[in-house]
C-alpha positions as a Markdown table, in Angstrom:
| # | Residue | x | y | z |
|---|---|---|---|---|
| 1 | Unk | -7.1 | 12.8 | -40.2 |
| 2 | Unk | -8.6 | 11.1 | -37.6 |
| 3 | Unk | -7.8 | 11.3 | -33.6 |
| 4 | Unk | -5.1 | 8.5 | -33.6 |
| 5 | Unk | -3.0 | 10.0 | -35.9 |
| 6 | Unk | -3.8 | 13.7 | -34.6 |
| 7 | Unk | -2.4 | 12.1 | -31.2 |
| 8 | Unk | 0.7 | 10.3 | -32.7 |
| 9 | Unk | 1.7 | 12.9 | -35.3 |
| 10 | Unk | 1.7 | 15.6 | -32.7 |
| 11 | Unk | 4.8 | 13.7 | -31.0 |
| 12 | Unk | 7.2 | 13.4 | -34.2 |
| 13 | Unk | 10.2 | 16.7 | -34.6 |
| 14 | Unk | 10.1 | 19.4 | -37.1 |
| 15 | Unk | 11.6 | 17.1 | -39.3 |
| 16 | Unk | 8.9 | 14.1 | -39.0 |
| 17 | Unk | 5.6 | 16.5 | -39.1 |
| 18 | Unk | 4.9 | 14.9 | -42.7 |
| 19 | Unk | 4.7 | 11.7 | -41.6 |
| 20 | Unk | 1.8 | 9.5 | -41.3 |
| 21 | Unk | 0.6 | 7.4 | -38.0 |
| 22 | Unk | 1.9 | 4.5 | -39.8 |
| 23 | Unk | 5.2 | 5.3 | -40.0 |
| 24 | Unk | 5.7 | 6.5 | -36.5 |
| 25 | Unk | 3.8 | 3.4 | -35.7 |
| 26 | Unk | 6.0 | 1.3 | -36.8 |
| 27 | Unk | 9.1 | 3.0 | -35.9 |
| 28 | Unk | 8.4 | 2.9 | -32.0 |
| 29 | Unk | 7.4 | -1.0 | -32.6 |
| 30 | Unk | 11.2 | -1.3 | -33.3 |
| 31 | Unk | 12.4 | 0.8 | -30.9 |
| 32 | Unk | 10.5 | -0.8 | -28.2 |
| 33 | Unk | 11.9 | -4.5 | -29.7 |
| 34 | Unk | 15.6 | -3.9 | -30.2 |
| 35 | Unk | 15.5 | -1.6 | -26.2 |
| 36 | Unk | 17.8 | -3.8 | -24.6 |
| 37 | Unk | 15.9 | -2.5 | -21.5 |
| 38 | Unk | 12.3 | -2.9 | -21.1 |
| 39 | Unk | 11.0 | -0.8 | -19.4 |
| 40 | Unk | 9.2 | 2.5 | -19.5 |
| 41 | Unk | 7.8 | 5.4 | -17.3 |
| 42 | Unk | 5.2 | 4.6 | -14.5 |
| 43 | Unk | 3.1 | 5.8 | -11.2 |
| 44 | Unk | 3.7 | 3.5 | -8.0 |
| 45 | Unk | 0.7 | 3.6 | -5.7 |
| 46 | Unk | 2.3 | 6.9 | -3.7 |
| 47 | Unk | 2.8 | 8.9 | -7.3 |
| 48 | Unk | 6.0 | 8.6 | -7.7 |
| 49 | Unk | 7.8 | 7.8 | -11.1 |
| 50 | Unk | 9.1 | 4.5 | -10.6 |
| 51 | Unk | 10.3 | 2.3 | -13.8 |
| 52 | Unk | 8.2 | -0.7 | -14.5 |
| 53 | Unk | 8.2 | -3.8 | -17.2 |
| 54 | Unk | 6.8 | -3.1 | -20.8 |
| 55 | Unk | 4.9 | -6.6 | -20.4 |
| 56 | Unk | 4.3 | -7.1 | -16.6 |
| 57 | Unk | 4.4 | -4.2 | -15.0 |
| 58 | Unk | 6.3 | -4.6 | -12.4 |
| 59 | Unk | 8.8 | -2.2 | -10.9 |
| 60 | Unk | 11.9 | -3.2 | -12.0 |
| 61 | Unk | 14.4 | -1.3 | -10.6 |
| 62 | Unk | 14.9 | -0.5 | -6.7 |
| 63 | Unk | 17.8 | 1.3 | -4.9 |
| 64 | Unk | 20.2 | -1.0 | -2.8 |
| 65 | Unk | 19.4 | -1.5 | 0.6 |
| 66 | Unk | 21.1 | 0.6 | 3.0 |
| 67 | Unk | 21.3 | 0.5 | 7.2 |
| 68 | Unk | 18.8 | 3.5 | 6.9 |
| 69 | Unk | 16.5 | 1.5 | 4.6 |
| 70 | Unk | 16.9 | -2.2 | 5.7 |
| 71 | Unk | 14.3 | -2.1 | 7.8 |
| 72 | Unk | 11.4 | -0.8 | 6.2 |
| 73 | Unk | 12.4 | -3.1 | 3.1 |
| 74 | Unk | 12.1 | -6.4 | 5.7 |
| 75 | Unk | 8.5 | -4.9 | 6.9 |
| 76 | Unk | 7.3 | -5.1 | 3.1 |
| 77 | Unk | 8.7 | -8.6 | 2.5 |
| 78 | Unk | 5.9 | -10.6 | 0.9 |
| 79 | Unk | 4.6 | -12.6 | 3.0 |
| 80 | Unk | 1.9 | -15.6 | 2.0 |
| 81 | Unk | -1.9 | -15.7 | 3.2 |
| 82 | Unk | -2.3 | -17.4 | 6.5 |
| 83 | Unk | -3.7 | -20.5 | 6.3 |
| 84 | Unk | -6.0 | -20.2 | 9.3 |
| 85 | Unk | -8.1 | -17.7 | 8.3 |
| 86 | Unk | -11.6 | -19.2 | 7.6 |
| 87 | Unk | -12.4 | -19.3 | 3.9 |
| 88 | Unk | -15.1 | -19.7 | 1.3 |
| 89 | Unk | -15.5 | -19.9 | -2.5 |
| 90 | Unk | -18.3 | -17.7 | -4.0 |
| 91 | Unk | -19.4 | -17.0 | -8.0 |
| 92 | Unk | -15.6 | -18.2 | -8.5 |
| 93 | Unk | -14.3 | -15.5 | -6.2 |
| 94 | Unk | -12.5 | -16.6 | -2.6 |
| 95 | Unk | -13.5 | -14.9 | 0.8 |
| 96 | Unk | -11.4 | -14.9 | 3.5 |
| 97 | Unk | -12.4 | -14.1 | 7.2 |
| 98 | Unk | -9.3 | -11.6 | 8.5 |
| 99 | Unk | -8.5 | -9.2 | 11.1 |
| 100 | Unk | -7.0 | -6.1 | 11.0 |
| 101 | Unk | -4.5 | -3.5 | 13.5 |
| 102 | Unk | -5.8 | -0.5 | 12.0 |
| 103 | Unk | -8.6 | 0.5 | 9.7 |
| 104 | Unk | -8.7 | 4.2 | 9.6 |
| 105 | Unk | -5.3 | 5.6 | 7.9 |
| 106 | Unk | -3.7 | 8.5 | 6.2 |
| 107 | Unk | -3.9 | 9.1 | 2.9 |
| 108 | Unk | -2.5 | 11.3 | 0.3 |
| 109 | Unk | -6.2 | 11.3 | -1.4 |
| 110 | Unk | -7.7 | 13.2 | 1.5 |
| 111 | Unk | -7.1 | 12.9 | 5.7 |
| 112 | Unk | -7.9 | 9.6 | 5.6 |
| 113 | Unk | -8.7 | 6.0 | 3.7 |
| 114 | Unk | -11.6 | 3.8 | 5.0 |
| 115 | Unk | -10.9 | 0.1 | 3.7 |
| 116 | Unk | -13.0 | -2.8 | 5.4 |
| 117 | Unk | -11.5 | -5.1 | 2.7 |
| 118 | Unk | -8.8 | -6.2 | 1.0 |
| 119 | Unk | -9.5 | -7.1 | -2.4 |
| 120 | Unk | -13.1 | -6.4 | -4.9 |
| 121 | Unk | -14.7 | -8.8 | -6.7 |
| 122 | Unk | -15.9 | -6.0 | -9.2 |
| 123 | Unk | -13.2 | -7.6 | -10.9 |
| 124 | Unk | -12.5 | -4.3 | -12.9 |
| 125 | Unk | -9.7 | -4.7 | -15.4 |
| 126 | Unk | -8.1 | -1.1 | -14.7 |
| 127 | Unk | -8.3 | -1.2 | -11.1 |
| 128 | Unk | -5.4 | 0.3 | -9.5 |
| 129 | Unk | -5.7 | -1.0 | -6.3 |
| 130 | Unk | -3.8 | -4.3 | -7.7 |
| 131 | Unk | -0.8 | -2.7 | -5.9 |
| 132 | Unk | -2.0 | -3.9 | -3.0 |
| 133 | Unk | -1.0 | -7.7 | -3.7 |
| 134 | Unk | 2.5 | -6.3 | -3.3 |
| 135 | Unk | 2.0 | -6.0 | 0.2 |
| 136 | Unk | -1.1 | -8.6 | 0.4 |
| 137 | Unk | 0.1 | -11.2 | -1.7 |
| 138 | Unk | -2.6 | -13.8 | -2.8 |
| 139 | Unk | -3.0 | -17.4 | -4.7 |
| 140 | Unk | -5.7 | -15.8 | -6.6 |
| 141 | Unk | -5.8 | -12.8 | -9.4 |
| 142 | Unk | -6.9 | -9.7 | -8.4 |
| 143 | Unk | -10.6 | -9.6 | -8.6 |
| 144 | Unk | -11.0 | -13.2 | -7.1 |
| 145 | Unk | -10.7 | -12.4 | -3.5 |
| 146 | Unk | -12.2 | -10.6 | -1.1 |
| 147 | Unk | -10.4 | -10.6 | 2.8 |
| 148 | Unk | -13.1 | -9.2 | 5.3 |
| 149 | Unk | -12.1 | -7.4 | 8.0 |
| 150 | Unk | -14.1 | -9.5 | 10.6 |
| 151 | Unk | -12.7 | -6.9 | 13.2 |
| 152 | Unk | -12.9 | -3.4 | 11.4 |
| 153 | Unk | -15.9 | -1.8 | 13.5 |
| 154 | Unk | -14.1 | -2.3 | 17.0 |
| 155 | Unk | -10.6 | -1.2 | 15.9 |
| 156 | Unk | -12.4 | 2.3 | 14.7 |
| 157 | Unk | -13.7 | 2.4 | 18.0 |
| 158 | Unk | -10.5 | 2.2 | 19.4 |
| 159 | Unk | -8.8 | 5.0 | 17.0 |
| 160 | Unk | -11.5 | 7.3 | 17.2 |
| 161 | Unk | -10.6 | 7.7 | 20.9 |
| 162 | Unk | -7.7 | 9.8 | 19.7 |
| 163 | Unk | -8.2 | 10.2 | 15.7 |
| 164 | Unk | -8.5 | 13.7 | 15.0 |
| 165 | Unk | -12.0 | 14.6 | 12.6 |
| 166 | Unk | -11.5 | 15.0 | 9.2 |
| 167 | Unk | -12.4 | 13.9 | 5.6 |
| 168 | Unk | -12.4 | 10.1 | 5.4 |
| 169 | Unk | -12.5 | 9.1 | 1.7 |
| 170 | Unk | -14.6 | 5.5 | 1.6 |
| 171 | Unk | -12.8 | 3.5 | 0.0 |
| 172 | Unk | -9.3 | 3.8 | -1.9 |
| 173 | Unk | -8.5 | -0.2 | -2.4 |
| 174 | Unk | -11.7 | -1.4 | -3.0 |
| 175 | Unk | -14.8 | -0.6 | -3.3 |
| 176 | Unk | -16.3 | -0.4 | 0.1 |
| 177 | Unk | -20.0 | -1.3 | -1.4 |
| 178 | Unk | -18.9 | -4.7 | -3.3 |
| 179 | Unk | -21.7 | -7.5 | -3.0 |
| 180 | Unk | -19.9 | -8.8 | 0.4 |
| 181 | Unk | -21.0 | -5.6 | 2.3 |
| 182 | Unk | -24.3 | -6.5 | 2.2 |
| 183 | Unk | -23.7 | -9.4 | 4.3 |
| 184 | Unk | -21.3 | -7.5 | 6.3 |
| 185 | Unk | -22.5 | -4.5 | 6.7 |
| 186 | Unk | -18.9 | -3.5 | 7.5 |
| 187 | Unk | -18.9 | 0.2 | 5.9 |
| 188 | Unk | -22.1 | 0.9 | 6.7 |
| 189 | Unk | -21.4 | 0.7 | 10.2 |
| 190 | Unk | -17.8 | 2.5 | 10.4 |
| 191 | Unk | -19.3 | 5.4 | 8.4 |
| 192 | Unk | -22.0 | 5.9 | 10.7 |
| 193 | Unk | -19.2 | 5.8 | 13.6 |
| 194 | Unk | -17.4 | 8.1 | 12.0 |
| 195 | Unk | -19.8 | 10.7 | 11.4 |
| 196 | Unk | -21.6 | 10.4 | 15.0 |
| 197 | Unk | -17.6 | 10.9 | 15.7 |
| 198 | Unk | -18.0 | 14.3 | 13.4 |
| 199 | Unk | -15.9 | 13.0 | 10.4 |
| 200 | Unk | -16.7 | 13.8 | 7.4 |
| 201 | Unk | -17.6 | 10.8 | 5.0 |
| 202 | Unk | -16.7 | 11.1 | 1.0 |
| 203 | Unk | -17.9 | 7.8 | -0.4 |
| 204 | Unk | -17.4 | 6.9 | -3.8 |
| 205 | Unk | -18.2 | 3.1 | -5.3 |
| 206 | Unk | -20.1 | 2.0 | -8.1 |
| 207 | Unk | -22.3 | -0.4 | -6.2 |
| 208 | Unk | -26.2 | 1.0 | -6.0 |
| 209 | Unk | -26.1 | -1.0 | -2.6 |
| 210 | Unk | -24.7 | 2.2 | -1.1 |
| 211 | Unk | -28.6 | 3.3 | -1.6 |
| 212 | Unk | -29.3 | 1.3 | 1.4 |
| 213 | Unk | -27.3 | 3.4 | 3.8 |
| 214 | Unk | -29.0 | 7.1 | 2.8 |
| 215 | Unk | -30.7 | 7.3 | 5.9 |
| 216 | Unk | -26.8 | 7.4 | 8.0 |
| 217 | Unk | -25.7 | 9.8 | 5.2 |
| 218 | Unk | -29.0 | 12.0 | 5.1 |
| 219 | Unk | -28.8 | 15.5 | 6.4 |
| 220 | Unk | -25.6 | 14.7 | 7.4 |
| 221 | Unk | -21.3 | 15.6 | 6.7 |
| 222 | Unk | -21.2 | 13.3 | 4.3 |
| 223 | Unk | -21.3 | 13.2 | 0.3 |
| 224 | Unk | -22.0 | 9.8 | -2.2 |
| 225 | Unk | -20.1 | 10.0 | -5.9 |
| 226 | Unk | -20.1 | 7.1 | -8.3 |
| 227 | Unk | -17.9 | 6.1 | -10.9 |
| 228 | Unk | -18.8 | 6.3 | -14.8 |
| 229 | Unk | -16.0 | 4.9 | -17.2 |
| 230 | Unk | -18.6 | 5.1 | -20.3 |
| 231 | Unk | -22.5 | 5.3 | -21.3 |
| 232 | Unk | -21.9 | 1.9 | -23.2 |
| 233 | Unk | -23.8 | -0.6 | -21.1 |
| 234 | Unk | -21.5 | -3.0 | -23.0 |
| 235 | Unk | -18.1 | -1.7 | -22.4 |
| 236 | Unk | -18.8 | -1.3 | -18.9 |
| 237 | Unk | -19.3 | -5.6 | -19.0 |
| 238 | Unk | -16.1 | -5.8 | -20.4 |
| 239 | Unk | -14.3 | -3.3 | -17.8 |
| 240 | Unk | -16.0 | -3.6 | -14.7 |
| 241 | Unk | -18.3 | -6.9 | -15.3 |
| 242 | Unk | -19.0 | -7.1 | -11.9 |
| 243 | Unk | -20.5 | -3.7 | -10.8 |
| 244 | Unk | -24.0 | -1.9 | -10.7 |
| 245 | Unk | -25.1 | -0.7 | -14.7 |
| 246 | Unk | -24.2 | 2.7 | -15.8 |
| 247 | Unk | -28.0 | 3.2 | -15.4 |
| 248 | Unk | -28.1 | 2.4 | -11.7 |
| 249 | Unk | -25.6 | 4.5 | -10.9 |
| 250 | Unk | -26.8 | 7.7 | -12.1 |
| 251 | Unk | -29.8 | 6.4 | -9.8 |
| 252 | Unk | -27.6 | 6.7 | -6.7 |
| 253 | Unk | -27.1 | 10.9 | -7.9 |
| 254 | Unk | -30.7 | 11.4 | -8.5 |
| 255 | Unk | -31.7 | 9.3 | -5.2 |
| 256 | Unk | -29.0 | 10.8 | -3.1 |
| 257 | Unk | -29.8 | 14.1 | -4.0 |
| 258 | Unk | -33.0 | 14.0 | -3.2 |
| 259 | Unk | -31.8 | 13.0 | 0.2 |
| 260 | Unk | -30.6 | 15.8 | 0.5 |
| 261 | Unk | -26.8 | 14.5 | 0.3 |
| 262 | Unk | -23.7 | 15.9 | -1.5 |
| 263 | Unk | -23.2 | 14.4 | -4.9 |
| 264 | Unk | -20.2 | 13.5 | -7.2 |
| 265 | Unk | -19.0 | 11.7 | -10.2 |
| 266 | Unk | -15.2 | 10.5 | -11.1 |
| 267 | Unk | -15.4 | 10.1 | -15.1 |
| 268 | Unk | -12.7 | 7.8 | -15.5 |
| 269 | Unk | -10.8 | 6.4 | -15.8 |
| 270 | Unk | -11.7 | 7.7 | -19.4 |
| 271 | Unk | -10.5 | 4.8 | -22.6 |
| 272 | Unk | -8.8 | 5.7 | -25.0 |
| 273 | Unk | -10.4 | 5.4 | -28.0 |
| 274 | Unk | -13.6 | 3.9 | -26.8 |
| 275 | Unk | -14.9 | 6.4 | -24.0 |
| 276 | Unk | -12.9 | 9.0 | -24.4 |
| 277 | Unk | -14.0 | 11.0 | -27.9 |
| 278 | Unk | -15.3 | 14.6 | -27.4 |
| 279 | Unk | -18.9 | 13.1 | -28.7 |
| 280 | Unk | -18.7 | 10.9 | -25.3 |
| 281 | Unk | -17.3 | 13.0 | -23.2 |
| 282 | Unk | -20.4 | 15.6 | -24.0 |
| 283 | Unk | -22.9 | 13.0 | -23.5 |
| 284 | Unk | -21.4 | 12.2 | -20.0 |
| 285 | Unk | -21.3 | 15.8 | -18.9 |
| 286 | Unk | -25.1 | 16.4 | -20.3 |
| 287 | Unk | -26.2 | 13.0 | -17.8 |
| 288 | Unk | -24.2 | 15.3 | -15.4 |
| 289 | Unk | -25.8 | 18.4 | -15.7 |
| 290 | Unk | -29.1 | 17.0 | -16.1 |
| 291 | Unk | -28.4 | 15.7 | -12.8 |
| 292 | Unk | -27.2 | 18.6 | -10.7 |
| 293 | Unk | -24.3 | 16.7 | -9.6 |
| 294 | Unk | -22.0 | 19.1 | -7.1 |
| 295 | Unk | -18.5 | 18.0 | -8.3 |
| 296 | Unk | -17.3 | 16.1 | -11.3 |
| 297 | Unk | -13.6 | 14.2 | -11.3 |
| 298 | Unk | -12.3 | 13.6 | -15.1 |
| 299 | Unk | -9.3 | 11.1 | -14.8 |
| 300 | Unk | -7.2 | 9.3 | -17.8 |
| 301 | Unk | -6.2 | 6.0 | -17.9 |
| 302 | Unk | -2.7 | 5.7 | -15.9 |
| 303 | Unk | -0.1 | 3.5 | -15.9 |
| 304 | Unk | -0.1 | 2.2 | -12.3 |
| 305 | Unk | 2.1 | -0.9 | -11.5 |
| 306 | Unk | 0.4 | -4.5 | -12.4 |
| 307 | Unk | -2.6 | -2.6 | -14.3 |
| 308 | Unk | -0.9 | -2.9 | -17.4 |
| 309 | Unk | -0.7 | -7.0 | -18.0 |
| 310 | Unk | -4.8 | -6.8 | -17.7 |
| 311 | Unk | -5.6 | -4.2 | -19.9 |
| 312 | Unk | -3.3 | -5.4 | -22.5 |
| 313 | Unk | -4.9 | -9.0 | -22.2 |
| 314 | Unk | -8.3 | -7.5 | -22.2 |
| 315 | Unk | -7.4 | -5.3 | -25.4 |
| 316 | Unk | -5.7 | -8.9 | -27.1 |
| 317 | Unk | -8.7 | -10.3 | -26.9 |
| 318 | Unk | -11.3 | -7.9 | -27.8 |
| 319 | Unk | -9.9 | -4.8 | -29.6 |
| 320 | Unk | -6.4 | -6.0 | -31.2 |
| 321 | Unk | -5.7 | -3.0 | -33.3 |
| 322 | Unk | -5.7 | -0.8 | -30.0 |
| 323 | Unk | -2.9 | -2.7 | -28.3 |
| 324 | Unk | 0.3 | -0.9 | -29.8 |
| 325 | Unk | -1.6 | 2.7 | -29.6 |
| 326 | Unk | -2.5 | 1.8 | -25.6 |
| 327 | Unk | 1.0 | 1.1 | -24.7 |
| 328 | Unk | 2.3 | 4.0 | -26.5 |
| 329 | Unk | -0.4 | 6.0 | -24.9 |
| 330 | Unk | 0.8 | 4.5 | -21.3 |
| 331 | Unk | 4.2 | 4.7 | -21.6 |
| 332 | Unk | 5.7 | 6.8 | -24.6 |
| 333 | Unk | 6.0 | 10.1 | -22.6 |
| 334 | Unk | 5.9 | 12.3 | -26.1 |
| 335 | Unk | 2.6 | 10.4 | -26.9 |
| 336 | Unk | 1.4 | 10.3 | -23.8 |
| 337 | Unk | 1.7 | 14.2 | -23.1 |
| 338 | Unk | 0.2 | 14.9 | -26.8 |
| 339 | Unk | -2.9 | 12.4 | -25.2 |
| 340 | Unk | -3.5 | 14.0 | -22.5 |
| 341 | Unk | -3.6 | 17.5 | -24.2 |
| 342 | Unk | -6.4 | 16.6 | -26.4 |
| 343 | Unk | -8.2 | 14.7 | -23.5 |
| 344 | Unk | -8.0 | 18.0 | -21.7 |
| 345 | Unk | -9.0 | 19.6 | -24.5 |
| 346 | Unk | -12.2 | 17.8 | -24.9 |
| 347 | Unk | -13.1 | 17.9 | -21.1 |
| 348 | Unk | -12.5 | 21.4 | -20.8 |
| 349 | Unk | -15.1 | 22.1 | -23.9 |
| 350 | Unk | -17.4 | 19.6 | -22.7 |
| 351 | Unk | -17.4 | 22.0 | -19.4 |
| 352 | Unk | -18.3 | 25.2 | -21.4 |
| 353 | Unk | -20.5 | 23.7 | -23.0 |
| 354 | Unk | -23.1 | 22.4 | -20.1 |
| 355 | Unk | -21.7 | 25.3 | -17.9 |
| 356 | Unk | -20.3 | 23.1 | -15.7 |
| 357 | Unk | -16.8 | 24.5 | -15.9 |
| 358 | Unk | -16.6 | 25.4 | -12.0 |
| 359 | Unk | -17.5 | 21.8 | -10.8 |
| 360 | Unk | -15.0 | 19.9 | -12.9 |
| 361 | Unk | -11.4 | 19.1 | -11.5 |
| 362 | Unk | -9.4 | 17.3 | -13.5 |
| 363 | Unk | -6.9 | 14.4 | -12.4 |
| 364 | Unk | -4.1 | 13.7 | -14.4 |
């Protein structure tokens, strides 16, 4: 029996345990055709279940408005992009010239979020920051813009006057290393600000132009993780086309630690079916240990609003027969919980076996 019908079979009742993948298969593809409602489980951006659409992803149910509420839902009213910002087209991608009111907030991920730009032009199919075109709404796909924050460096100034120090996670919607920082030199800057300030700086990216900002992390509160969604050089140009190699990241480990910085890697999100086997898995915690890396994230593929329409078109295109076992993955809770107990499973004996047990946190 192979992993996909392990998975699946472990979601049918007493009565169903003889059944093949096949079967089950084919008896959620009706289900999900004759549900005169589609939608299914999901994460908003804040982690709470919210229902979204099978197809688009979309939330697609919110509470009435009430005099309590009315307000706040006015303030997230989408609004369109100014038309005087100053713009440019780039490799295909648009890059606006903005401003910002704040650029140092909370965040549930750690004290604080450090985002110079809106938008990433990593262009990575499962990115989860597409939430953010709820609030920022743009002409262009996600991946296709970047807005720089022409103003970021003086606005930190002015909230570090009174900004309390703490852990400042760099960055959660976009990756504050994509090719436009090194023009900008935006992050670089507000990270060395914030440190001389005596926050602490947890950067992770999967750009090796972070390498050119060692000398503000050196010796310093501060620690540099990458990103590693598989070993396979080409799956990683099909997910994240736009980033550093696999290769070049586990450069920025080796480099950084021999800077004497903190190091870290987020595994993930892991793929179903393509990155995610246990003969993967090991492989990525041997690079891992053969690195010395400080602290390993393991995270599965989640079903965050609007992440869902690019994965599936990605997955239509280039692995057909993994659609159907995707969205059941996504948004079957049975199939999903059965999923995630073999993926933890796997990570949890990938950690025995390269000892690495007491560095791995996992995230879903």
């Amino acid at each position: 029996m192979n992993r996909k019908e392990t998975i699946f079979k472990a979601v049918d009742t007493v009565d169903q345990r003889q059944l093949e993948f096949t079967s089950l298969f084919q008896q959620k593809t009706r289900q999900s055709k004759e549900s005169p409602i589609p939608e299914v489980c999901g994460l908003s951006a804040s982690g709470r279940t919210v229902p979204i659409h099978r197809e688009t992803g979309e939330e697609t149910a919110h509470k009435p408005d009430t005099a309590a509420n009315c307000k706040r839902n006015q303030m997230q009213r989408k609004k369109p992009i100014s038309s005087n910002f100053a713009t440019q087209t780039r490799n295909d991608s648009v890059i606006r010239e903005t401003s910002c009111k704040t650029i140092l907030n909370r965040t549930r991920i750690s004290d604080y979020s450090l985002n110079c730009y809106t938008g990433c032009t990593h262009s990575c199919i499962y990115c989860y920051a597409r939430f953010m075109q709820r609030f920022h709404p743009h002409p262009e796909p996600w991946g296709k813009f970047v807005d720089i924050k022409l103003n970021a460096v003086e606005v930190l100034e002015r909230q570090l006057r009174h900004a309390v120090p703490g852990v400042v996670f760099v960055s959660s919607a976009c990756d504050g290393w994509q090719p436009i920082e090194a023009e900008c030199k935006l992050t670089r800057q507000c990270c060395d600000l914030l440190i001389k300030h005596g926050f602490r700086i947890e950067a992770l990216t999967k750009s090796s132009l972070v390498l050119r900002d060692l000398d503000i992390f050196s010796g310093r509160n501060a620690r540099i993780g990458v990103t590693v969604t598989t070993l396979d050089e080409c799956l990683r140009r099909l997910w994240e086309p736009n980033s550093s190699s696999i290769e070049e990241r586990f450069r920025i480990i080796s480099e950084a630690d021999t800077a004497g910085v903190e190091t870290a890697i987020m595994f993930g999100p892991l793929l179903p079916f393509l990155s995610d086997s246990q003969e993967s898995i090991n492989s990525m915690f041997q690079r891992a240990a053969e690195l010395a890396v400080d602290v390993i994230w393991v995270d599965a593929l989640n079903p965050r609003p609007k992440v869902w329409p690019s994965v599936a078109s990605l997955l239509r295109k280039k692995y057909p027969d993994l659609l159907e076992c995707y969205r059941q993955i996504l948004f079957d809770r049975k199939t999903r919980a059965a999923y995630l107990s073999e993926l933890r499973h796997s990570v949890t004996q990938a950690g025995t076996n390269f000892s690495l047990a007491d560095k791995v946190t996992l995230c879903f």
